[in-house]
N, C-alpha and C positions, 0 to 999 in steps of 0.2 A: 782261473787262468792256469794251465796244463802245461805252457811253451815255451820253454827254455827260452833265456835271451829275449822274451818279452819287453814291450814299451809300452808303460800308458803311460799317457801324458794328456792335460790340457781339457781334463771331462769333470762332471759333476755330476755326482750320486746319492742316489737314497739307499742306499746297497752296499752290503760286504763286497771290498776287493779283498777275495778268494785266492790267495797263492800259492800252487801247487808245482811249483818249477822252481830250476836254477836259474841264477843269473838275473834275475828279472829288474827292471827301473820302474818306480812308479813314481811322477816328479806334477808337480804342479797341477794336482788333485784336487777336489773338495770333496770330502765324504763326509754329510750327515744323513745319521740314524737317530730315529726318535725310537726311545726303548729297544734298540736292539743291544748285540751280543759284543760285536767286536766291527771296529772300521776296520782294519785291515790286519786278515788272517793269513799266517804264514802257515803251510802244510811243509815239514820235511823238507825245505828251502836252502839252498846255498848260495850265498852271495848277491842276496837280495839288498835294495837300494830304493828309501823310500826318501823322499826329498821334496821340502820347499812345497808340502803341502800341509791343508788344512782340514781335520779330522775332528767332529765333536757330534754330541750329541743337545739334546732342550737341558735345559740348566734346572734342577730341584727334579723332580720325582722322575724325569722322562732323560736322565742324562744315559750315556752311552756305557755301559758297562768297561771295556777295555780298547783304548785307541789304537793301538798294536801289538797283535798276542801271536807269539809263538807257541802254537793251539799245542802240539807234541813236544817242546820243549827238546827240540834236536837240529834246529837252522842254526848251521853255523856262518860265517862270517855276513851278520844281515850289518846293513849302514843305515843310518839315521842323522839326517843330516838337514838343519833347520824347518822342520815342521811344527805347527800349532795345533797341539790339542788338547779341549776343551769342553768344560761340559761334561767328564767323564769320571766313573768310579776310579779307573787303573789307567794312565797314561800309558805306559808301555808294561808288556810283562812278558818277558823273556829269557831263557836258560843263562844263557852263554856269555851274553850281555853283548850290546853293539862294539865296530869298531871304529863307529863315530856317532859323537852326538849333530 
């Protein structure tokens, strides 16, 4: 996702949400990966806002490596704000640290 001021809302995935903009909302998501890298990648992100969603991977060998990673460790003000995630090595891993849980 590229678009400034993006919305997702209200999808289910077997797939990285990908985030390469500002502003962006991602709220009432489910994203499972089995054996993948990261549910949801911030790229260079500002004022990102992930919410009220649910992020895992399979539990014991097939779990999710990282549920929200700030891939460049340089998104500042991201929010995080009541999601569930599970099933994974590293729930969140990011620089700056949110400005909400």
């Amino acid at each position: 996702m590229k678009t400034d001021g993006a919305v997702v809302s209200g999808i289910s995935t077997t797939a990285t949400i990908d985030i390469q903009a500002s502003n962006v909302v991602v709220k009432n998501v489910r994203v499972h990966q089995r054996d993948g890298m990261f549910g949801i990648a911030i790229r260079h992100g500002r004022n990102v806002t992930v919410q009220d969603s649910e992020i895992y991977g399979d539990p014991g060998e097939h779990r999710l490596m990282v549920g929200i990673k700030d891939i460049y460790a340089d998104s500042v003000g991201t929010r995080l704000v009541r999601n569930d995630i599970w099933a994974v090595a590293t729930g969140i891993q990011i620089d700056a640290g949110p400005t909400a849980w």
